[in-house]
N, C-alpha and C positions, 0 to 999 in steps of 0.2 A: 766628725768629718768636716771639710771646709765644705761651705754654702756653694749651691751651683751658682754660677753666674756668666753667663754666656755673652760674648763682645755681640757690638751692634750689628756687625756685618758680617756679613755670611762668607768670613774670609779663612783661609786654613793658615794659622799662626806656625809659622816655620819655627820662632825662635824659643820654642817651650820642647823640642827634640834636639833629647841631652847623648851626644856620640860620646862611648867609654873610652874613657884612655886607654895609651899602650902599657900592657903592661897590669891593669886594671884586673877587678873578673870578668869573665866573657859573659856579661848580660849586658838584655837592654833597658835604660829605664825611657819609659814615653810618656810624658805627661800630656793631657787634650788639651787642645786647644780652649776649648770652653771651661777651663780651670777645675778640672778633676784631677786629684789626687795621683803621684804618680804610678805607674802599675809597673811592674818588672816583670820580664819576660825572657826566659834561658833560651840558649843557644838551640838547645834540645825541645822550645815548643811546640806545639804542631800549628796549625794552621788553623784550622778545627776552633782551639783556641782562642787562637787571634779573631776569628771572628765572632764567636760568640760573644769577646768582650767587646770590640765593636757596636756590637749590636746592641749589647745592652746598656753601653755609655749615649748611642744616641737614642734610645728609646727614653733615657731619665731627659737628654737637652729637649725631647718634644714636650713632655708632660710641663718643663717648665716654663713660669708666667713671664712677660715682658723684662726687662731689667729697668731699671729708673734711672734718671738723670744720671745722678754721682758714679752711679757703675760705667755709663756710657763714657763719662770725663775721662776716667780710670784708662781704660780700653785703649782712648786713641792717643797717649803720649806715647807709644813706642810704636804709631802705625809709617812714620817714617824710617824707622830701625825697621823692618823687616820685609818678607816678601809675599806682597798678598796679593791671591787669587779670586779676584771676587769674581763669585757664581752668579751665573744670570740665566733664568730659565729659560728652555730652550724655544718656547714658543716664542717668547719676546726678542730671542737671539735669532730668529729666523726672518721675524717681521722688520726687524732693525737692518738686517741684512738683503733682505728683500732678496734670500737664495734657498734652494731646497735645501731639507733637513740630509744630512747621510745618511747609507744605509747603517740598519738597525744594528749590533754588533751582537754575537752571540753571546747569550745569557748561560749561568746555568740548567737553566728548562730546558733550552737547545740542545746541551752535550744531556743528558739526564737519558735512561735506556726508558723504551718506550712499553706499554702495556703488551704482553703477549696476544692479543687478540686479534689483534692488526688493525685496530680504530685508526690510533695514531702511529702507524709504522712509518718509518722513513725509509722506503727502499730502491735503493739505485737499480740503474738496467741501461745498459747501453744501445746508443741509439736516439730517434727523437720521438714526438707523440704519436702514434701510431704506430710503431715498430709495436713484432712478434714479443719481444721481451716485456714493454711494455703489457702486454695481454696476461703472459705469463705473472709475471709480479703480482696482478689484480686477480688470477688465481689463486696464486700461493698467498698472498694476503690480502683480503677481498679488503675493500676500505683504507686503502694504504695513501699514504703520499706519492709519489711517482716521482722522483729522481732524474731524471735523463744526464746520460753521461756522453761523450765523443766519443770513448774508448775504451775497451776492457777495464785496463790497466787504472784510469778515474775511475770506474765502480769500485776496485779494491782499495784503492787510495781512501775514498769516500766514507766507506766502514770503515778504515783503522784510525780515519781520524777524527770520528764518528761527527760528520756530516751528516751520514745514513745509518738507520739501525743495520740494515739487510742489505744484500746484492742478490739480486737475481739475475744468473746468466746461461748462457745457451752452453752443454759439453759435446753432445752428439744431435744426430739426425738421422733419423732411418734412411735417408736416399745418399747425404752428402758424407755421411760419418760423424769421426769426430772433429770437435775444434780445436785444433793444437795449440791455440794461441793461450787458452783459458786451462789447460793441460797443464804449459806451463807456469802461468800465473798461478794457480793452484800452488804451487811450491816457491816460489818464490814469495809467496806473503804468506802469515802466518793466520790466518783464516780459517773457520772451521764450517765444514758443509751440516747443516742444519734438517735439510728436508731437500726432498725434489720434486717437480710436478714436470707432467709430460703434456706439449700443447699443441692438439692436430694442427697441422701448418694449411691454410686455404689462402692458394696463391690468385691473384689477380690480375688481368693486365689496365693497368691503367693510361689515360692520355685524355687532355684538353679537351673542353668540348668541344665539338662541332670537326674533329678531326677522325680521318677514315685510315684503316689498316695499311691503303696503298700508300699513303702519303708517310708512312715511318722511314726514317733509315736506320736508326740504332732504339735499342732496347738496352736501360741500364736498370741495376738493381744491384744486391748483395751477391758474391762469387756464388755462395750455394744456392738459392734460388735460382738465378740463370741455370746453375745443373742441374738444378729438381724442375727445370720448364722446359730443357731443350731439346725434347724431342716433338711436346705440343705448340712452339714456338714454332717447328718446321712444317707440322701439318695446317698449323694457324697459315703457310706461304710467307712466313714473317723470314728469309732467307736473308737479316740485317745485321750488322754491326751488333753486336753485344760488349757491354762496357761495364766492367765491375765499381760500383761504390762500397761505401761503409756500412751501409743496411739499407733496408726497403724502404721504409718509410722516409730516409733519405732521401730518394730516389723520387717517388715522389714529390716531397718539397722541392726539390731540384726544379724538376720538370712543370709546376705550378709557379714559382715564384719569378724562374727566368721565362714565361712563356712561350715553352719550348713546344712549337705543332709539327716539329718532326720525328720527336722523340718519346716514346713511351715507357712507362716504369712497372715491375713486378711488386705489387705490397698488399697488403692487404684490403678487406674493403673498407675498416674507418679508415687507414689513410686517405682513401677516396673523399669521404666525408669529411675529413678534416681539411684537407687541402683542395676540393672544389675540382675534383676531378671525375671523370669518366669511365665507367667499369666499360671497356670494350671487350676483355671475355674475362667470364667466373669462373674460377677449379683449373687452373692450366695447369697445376704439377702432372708431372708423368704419374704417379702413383697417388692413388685418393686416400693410399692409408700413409698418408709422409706426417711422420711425427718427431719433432723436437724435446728433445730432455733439456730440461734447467734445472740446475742445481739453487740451493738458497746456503748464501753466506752468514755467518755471524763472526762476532770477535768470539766467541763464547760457545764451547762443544754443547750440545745437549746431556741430559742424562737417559743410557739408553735403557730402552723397557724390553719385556719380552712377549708383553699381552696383546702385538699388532706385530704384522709383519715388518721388519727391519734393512737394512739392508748398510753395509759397512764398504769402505773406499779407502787404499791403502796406496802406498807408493815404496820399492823398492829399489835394491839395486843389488843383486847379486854378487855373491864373492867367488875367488878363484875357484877352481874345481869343475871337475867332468859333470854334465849331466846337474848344473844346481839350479837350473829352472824347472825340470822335472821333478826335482828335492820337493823343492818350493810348493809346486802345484800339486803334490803326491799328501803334503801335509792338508789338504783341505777333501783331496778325494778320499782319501782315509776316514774322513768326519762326516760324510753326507754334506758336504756345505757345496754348494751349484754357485757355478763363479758366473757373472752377465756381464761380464767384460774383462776384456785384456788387452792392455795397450803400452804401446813400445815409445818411447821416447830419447833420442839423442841424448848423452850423459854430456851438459854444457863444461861443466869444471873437469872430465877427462874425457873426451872424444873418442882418443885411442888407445887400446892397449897395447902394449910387445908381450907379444906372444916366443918367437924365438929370432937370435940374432946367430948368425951363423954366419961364414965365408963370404957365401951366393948370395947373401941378401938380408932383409928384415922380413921377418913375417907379424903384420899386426893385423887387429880386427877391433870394429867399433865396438865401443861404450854404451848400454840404454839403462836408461830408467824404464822402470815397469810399471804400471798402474791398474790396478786390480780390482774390480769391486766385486764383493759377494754377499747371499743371501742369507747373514744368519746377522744377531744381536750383537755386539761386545760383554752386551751382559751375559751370554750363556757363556757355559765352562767350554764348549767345541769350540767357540771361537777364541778366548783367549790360549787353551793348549794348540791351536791353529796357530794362531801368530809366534807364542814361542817356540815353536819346531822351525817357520819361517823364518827368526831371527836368527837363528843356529846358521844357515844359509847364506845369509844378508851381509852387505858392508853397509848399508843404510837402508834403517824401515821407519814410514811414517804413518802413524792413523790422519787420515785425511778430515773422517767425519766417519760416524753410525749414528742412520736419521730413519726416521720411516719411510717406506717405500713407498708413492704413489699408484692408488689402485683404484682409480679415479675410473668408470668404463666410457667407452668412446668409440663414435662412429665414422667411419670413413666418410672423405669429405666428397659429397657430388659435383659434377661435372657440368655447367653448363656454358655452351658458347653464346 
């Protein structure tokens, strides 16, 4: 084999990458720069490959020794023939520059999925620090990164392009319902529900210091919060402007960073803490048991067990025919499977149907999708003969996720003004 001998400068020789004619075989050959042999590599290599041999061509240029004079001579008669990149490290590129470094770029370790334990989880939640979801996320995986997103739709963007291992987001509420926003995100991305934790909601009113009840004129916070406060809002004498934001902890930030002493915000108490604010009343929701469901995202379904209780989340859409949502729902009461929800959603890609077109008129009726979740495994045989009776019914059926059920116990939140 030829002797290694590596040029003086730490330059990448362009002119040693030899392009195959037309017409030629469709390989490549590449010779290194640092005068190794050349290596040929088909159309059909992997990648895999490529760098393995990478690696191991620059692992032999470390081990070797200086080169001497005559080799150095050698090197530089073609360094005007070609086009070279000399490397300059970046510390002394920064100092010569006298300008910050850019930010870091993602590495492999970055995209890499992270240990299931949740040491090192990446999991988004929308909102800023202090928001509900944030709380949640630190349930569902205690030790985690915290993520903050603006919006739903960035948390699922986030995992597909793995940003984040996880999302954690809000679907229902016991006092406000469901979130239809996340309803439909749900199916518009190809996401699979992992697990769910449910997280008592303890509302607060927040505001500046040094400011008094009478001196408010609006109250802003997230839509469902102002509805989960407004009827202790009225007995608070708070008869003000209510103003929807993006979340609570928003809300907060808002009211802290513009120095707003007219305006008070619904969030939680670290938001208080974080943003330097004033618990003027503790526990304002109407209801002490007001509880939030979050679901947790992954790219990646789990595999379901049967040794914990389960709980599976589906999405339909009925076909023609009398009576095929009662089909639908008959296939599960026939099995013992207890359904904990059912939800109707607008069919976006057919709105309407024709029903009949006669003389006198059109008669049409809307389009839903349906969203089902029930309490049994995908692993047992009830649920799978469940779904295929279901699909007999169906112009589209989706498994959503079968994840374990949170059964976490929990005490109503107390009340104090």
């Amino acid at each position: 084999m030829q002797s290694l001998s590596p040029p003086t400068s730490n330059a990448l020789n362009l002119k040693h990458v030899f392009r195959p004619r037309l017409g030629a075989s469709s390989r490549i050959s590449v010779k290194c720069a640092f005068g190794f042999e050349p290596v040929s590599y088909g159309v059909g290599s992997s990648r895999a490959d490529w760098q393995s041999s990478c690696a191991i061509l620059a692992s032999k240029v470390v081990s070797q020794e200086q080169p001497s004079a005559d080799q150095n001579s050698g090197t530089t008669d073609h360094k005007a023939a070609v086009s070279d990149f000399q490397l300059v490290p970046i510390g002394n590129l920064a100092e010569a520059n006298n300008k910050p470094l850019p930010p870091k770029p993602l590495t492999i370790s970055d995209l890499s999925p992270a240990p299931m334990h949740g040491s090192k989880l990446r999991v988004a939640y929308q909102g800023v620090p202090g928001a509900y979801s944030e709380a949640a996320a630190g349930k569902a995986y205690p030790n985690c990164e915290a993520i903050p997103c603006d919006q739903f739709e960035v948390a699922f963007q986030a995992v597909e392009l793995w940003i984040a291992d996880r999302a954690v987001l809000p679907v229902e509420n016991s006092l406000g319902g469901s979130i239809h926003r996340n309803y439909d995100l749900l199916l518009r991305h190809r996401l699979h529900i992992v697990g769910e934790v449910q997280l008592p909601v303890h509302h607060c009113l927040l505001a500046l210091p040094g400011v008094r009840k009478e001196f408010l004129t609006r109250v802003i916070s997230h839509p469902q919060a102002l509805a989960q406060c407004e009827h202790t809002l009225t007995k608070l004498g708070l008869n003000v402007a209510r103003e929807a934001v993006d979340d609570t902890a928003g809300a907060a930030e808002f009211v802290a960073s513009n120095n707003l002493r007219d305006t008070a915000a619904i969030a939680s108490a670290r938001a208080a803490e974080l943003y330097g604010l004033n618990v003027m009343a503790d526990g304002i929701q109407d209801d002490p048991s007001n509880v939030t469901r979050f679901v947790m995202l992954a790219r990646e379904p789990i595999i379901p067990r049967t040794d914990r209780p389960f709980k599976t989340s589906i999405v339909f859409a009925h076909d023609k025919g009398t009576s095929v949502l009662f089909k639908v729902l008959s296939a599960f009461a026939f099995r013992n499977i207890s359904l904990t929800k059912i939800e109707s959603r607008p069919h976006r890609n057919r709105p309407i149907r024709l029903v009949d077109d006669a003389n006198v008129g059109t008669a049409k009726h809307f389009e839903y999708l349906f969203y089902v979740d029930f309490e049994a495994s995908m692993a047992e045989v009830r649920a799978q003969n469940a779904l295929a009776e279901v699909q007999e019914f169906t112009s589209f059926l989706r498994v959503l996720g079968s994840y374990p059920m949170d059964m976490t116990p929990w005490t109503p939140s107390s009340r104090g003004d």
